[in-house]
C-alpha positions as CSV (number, residue, x, y, z in Angstrom):
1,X,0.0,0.0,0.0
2,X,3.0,2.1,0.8
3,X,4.2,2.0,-2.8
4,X,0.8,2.8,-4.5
5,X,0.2,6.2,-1.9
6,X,3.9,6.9,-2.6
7,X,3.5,7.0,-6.8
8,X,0.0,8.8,-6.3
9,X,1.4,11.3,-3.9
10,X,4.1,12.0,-7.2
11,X,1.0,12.3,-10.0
12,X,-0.4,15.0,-7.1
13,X,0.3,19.1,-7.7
14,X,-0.4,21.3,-4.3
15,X,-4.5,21.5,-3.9
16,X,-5.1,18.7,-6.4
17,X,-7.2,15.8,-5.4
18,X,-8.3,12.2,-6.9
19,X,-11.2,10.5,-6.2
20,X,-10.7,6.4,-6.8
21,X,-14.0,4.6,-7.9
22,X,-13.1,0.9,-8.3
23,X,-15.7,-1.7,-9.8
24,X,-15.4,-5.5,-9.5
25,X,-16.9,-7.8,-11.9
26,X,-15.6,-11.4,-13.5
27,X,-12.3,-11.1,-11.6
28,X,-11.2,-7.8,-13.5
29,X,-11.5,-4.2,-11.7
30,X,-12.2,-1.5,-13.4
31,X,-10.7,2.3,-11.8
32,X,-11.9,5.0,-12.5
33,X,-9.3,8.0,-11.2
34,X,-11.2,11.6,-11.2
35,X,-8.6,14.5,-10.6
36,X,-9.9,17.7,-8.8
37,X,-8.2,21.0,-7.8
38,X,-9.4,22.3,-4.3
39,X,-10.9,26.1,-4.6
40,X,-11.4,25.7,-8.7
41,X,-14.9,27.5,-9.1
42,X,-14.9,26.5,-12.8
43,X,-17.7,23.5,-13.1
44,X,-15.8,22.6,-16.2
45,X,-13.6,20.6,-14.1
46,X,-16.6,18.1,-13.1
47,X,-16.6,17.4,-17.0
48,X,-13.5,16.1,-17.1
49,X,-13.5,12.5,-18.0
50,X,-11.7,10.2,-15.8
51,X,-9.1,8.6,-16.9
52,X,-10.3,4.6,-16.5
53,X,-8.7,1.3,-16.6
54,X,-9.5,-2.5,-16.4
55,X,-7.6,-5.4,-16.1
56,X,-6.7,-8.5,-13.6
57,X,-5.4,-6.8,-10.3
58,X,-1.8,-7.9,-11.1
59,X,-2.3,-6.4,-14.5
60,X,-3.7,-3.2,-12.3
61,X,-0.8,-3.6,-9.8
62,X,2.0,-3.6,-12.6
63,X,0.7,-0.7,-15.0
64,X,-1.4,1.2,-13.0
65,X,0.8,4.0,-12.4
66,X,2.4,4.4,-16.1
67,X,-1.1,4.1,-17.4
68,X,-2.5,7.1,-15.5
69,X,0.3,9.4,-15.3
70,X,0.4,11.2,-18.4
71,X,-3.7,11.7,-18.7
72,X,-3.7,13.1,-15.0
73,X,-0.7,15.1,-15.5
74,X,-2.7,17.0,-19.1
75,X,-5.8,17.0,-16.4
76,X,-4.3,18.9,-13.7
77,X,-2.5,20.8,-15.7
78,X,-5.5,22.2,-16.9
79,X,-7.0,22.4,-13.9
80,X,-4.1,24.4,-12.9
81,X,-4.7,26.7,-16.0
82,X,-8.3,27.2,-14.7
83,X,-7.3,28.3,-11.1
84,X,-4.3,30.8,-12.9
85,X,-7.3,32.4,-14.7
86,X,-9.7,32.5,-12.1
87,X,-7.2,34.0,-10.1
88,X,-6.1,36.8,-12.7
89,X,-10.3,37.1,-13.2
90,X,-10.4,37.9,-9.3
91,X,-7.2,39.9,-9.3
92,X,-8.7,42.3,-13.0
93,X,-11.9,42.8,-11.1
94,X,-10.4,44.1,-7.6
95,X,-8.5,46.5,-9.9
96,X,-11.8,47.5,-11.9
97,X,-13.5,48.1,-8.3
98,X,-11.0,49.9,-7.3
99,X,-10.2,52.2,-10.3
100,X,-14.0,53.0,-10.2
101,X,-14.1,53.7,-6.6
102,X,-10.3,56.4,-7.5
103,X,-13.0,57.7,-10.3
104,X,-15.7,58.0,-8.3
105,X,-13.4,60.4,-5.5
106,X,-11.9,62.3,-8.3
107,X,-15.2,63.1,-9.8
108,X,-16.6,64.4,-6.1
109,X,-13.3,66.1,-5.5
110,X,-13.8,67.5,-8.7
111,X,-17.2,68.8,-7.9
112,X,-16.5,70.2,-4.9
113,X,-13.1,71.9,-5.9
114,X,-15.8,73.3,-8.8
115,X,-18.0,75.0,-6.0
116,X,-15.1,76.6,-3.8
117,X,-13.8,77.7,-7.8
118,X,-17.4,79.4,-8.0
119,X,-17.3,80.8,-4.5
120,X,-14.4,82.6,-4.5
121,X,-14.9,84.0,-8.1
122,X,-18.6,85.5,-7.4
123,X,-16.8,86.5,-4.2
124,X,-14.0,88.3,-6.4
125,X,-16.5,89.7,-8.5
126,X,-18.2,91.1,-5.7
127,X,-15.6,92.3,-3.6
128,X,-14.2,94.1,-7.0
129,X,-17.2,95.7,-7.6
130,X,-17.4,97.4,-4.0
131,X,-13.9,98.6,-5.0
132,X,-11.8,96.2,-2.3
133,X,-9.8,95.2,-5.0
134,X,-6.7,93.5,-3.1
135,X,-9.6,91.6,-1.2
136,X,-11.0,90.5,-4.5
137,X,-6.9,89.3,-5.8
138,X,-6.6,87.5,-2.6
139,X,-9.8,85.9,-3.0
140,X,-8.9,85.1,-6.9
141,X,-5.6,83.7,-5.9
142,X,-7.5,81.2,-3.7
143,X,-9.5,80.0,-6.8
144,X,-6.3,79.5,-8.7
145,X,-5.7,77.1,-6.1
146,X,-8.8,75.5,-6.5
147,X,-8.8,75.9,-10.5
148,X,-9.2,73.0,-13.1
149,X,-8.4,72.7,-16.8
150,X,-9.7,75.9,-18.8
151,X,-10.8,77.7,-15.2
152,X,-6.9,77.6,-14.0
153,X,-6.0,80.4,-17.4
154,X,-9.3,82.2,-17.1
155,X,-8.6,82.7,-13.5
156,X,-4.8,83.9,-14.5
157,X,-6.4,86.1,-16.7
158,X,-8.3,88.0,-14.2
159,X,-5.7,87.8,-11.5
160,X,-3.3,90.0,-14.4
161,X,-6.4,92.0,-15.3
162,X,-7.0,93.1,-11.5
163,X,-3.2,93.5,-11.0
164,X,-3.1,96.3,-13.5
165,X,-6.5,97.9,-12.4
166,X,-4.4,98.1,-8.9
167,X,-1.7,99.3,-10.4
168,X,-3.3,102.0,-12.4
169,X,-5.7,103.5,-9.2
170,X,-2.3,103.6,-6.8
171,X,-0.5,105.5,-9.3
172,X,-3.1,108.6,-9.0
């Protein structure tokens, strides 16, 4: 018994298992060996066919091993394959969660840094027009900080245009 546990335990890969169903009938046994991988989620492994021999049990005895050991090897070696991709399928979806969940904070960062951007411009606006302009370029500078895309150069632009309206009222 030692012997056969000691060449199954060499057919086996980490996880695998082998389920032995063993028919008698008119002195010859029939085996039927059914590999498995432990964790595989894949139902394509229970359509696997088994790999299944008959003979005498000396016959058995003598080949069993070299009969068997190539089909289980292509078996678990697909059944490895399976778990590999399962694995990568798990590993691709974490990353697609997570990318939408890096999306979905951008996009609210994004709206919020859009109202504080509209704040302090209608603030600016209105702080100009009540003549505090160097209230109005402070509040404009905190927009710039707060600025996107087309809104960081339209800000610029009034930050320059303010500059000179402040340099034009302290020169009289």
């Amino acid at each position: 018994m030692y012997l056969f546990f000691n060449e199954l335990s060499q057919l086996m890969t980490s996880g695998s298992n082998f389920s032995l169903n063993v028919h008698s009938q008119n002195g010859k046994l029939t085996v039927s060996v059914y590999p498995k991988l432990k964790g595989l989620k894949d139902e394509a492994q229970n359509h696997l066919q088994p790999v299944v021999l008959t003979g005498t049990p000396e016959e058995l005895d003598a080949g069993f091993f070299d009969a068997v050991r190539q089909p289980i090897q292509k078996a678990t070696g697909l059944l490895s394959g399976m778990k590999i991709f399962e694995e990568s399928l798990t590993r691709v979806e974490a990353e697609r969660k997570e990318e939408q969940e890096r999306k979905k904070n951008s996009d609210k960062q994004a709206q919020k840094n859009k109202g504080k951007y509209d704040d302090f411009i209608s603030r600016a606006d209105t702080q100009e027009k009540e003549g505090q302009n160097e209230m109005a370029l402070f509040l404009l500078r905190e927009a710039r900080k707060v600025a996107e895309g087309e809104e960081i150069a339209k800000t610029d632009a009034l930050i320059e245009q303010l500059k000179a309206k402040c340099a034009q009222s302290s020169l009289f």
